[in-house]
KEVEX-759733 format. One record per residue (C-alpha): x, y, z; residue in three letters. Coordinates in steps of 0.5 Angstrom, whole numbers, padded with zeros to 4 digits, always signed. Example, Ala and Ser with C-alpha at 12.3 -4.5 7.8 and 13.67 -1.06 7.14 Angstrom:
! residues 2
+0025-0009+0016Ala +0027-0002+0014Ser 
This chain:
! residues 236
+0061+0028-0068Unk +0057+0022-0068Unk +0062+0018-0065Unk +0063+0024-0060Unk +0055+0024-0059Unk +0055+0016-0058Unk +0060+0016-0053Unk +0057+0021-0049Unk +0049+0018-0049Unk +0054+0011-0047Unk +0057+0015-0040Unk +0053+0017-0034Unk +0057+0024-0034Unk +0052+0026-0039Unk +0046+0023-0036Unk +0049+0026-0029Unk +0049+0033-0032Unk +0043+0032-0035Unk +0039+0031-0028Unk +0043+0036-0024Unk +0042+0042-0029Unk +0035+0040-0030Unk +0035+0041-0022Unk +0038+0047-0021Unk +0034+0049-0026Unk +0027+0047-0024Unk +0029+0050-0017Unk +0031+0057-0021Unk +0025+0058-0025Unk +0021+0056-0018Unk +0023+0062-0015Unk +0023+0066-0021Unk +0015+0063-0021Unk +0014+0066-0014Unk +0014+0059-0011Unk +0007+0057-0014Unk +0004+0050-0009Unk +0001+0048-0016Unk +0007+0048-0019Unk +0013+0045-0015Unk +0021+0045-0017Unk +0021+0038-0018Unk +0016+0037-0023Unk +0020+0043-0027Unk +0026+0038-0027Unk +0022+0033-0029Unk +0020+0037-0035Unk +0026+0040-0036Unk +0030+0032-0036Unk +0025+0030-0041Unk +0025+0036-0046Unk +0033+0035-0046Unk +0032+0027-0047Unk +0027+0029-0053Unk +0032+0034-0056Unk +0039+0029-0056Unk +0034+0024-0057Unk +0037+0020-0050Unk +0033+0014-0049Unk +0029+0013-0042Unk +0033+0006-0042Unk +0040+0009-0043Unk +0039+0014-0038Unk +0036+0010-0033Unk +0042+0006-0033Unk +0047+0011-0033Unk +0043+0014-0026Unk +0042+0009-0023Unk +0047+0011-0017Unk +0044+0016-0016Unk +0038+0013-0014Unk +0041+0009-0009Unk +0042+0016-0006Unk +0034+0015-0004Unk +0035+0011+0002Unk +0040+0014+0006Unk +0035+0022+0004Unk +0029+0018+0007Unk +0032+0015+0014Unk +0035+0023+0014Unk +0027+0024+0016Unk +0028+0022+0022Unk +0031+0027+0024Unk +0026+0033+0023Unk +0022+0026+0027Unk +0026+0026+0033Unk +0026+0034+0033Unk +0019+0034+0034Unk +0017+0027+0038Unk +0014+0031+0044Unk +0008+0034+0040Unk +0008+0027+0036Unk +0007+0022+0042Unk +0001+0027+0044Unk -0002+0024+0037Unk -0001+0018+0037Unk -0007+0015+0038Unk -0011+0019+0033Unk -0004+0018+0028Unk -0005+0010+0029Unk -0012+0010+0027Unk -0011+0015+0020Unk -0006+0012+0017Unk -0009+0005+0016Unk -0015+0008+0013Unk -0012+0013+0009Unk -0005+0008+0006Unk -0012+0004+0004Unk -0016+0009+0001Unk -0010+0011-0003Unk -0008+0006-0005Unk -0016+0002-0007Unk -0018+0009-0011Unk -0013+0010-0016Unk -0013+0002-0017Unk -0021+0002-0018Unk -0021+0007-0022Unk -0016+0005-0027Unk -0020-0002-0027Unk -0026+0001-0029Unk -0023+0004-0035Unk -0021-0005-0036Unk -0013-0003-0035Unk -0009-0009-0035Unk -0007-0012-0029Unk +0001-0009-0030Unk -0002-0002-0030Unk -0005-0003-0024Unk +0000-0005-0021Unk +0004+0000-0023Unk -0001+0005-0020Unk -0002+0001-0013Unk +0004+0005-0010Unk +0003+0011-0012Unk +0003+0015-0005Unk +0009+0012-0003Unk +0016+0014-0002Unk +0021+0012-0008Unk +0024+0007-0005Unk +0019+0002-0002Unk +0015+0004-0009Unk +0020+0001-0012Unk +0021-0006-0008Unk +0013-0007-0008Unk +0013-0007-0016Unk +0019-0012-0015Unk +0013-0016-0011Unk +0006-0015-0014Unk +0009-0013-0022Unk +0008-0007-0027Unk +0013-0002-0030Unk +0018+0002-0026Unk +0017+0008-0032Unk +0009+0009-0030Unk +0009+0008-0023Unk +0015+0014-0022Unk +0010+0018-0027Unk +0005+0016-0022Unk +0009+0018-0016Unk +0010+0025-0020Unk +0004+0026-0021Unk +0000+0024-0015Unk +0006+0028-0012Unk +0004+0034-0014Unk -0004+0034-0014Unk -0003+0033-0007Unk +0000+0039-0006Unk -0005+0042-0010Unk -0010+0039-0007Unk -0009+0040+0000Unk -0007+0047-0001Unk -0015+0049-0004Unk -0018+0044+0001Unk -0013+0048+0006Unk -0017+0055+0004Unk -0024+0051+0003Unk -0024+0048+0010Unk -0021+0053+0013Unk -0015+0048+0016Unk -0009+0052+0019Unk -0006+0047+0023Unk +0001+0045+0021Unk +0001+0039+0023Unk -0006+0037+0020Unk -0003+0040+0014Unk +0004+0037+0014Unk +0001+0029+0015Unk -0004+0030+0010Unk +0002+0032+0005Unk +0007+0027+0008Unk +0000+0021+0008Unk -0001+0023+0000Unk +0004+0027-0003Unk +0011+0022+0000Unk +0017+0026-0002Unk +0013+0032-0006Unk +0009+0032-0001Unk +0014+0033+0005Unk +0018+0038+0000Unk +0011+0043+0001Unk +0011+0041+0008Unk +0017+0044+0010Unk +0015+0050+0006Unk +0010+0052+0011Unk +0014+0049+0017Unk +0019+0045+0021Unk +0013+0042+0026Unk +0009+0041+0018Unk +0015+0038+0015Unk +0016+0033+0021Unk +0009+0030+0021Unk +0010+0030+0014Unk +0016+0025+0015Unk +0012+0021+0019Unk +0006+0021+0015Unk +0010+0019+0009Unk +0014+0013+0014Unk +0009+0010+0017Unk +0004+0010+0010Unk +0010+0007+0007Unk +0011+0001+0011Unk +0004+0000+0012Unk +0003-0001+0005Unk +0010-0005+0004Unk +0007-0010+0009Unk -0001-0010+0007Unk +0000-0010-0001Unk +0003-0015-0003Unk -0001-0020+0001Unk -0007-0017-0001Unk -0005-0017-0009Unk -0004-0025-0008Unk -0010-0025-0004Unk -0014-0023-0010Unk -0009-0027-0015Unk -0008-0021-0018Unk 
């Protein structure tokens, strides 16, 4: 049985199991919750992939290993985004001017709070760079921390949890301010909250989920660009 037992934790079938159960599940009990925004589908999956890890006593090493081709699945669902884009492109190019000024501002601001704070808390530097990207999407995430350091587990728990307290956030903030524009809406999600974000976006839209998409894109390569520079410019 142990055998058994091994060999199953050595194969991607049980990990690739794991993820597609704890996905299906997270999107079961999301709608038996009554699609609550604090409480997204992807974060249910994630709890659920770590309790199943913890009770087979799965390593997070092994199980990423054995995922890994599922990641590479990222790319391709992120340029799929363009599509959304493209379908909403006229009432885009009408913004253009008021996006291109945001996005700088708020990719910065993203990035700059969560790194001060956890410098003031005297985190060491692989901690703050494993935060740095925490509002961008998986994929470019991953290629910045290739470039500036830190740990690929912190920085996707990062990811997560910025992920959700975006939607969280932005729907109170929503109510507060009394914000009901769609595409107001959809790019502060998209600019914060990346693919969790664009998740909630299309909840309330199509023209939300495309300014969302076009949030999540451009804050992604303005932050692949800058962010490295800006790590070897203060010698981090």
């Amino acid at each position: 049985m142990s055998e058994l037992h091994a060999s199953l934790l050595d194969t991607p079938i049980l990990a690739i199991s794991l993820t597609l159960a704890a996905y299906l599940g997270g999107i079961y009990l999301f709608e038996r919750m009554g699609r609550p925004s604090w409480c997204p589908a992807v974060l249910l999956g994630a709890v659920l992939t770590a309790a199943s890890l913890w009770l087979l006593r799965y390593e997070y090493v092994d199980y990423q290993r054995n995922v890994s081709w599922i990641t590479l699945l990222l790319g391709p669902a992120t340029v799929a985004l363009a599509v959304p884009l493209y379908q909403q492109r006229q009432h885009i190019f009408a913004l253009w001017k008021p996006i291109l000024c945001c996005v700088p501002l708020a990719a910065v601001l993203a990035a700059l709070y969560a790194v001060l704070i956890a410098w003031l808390l005297g985190a060491p530097p692989e901690v703050l760079a494993s935060l740095a990207p925490k509002s961008v999407t998986a994929p470019l995430a991953m290629g910045i921390r290739e470039q500036i350091g830190g740990s690929l587990s912190l920085m996707l728990g990062g990811l997560l949890i910025t992920g959700v307290l975006t939607t969280i956030f932005v729907s109170l903030l929503a109510r507060l301010l009394k914000i009901s524009d769609k595409r107001i809406l959809g790019f502060a999600l998209g600019v914060n909250g990346h693919a969790i974000g664009i998740v909630r976006a299309f909840e309330l839209g199509p023209t939300a989920g495309a300014f969302a998409s076009l949030g999540m894109s451009l804050t992604g390569v303005f932050t692949a660009l800058i962010l490295p520079l800006v790590w070897r410019l203060f010698g981090l």
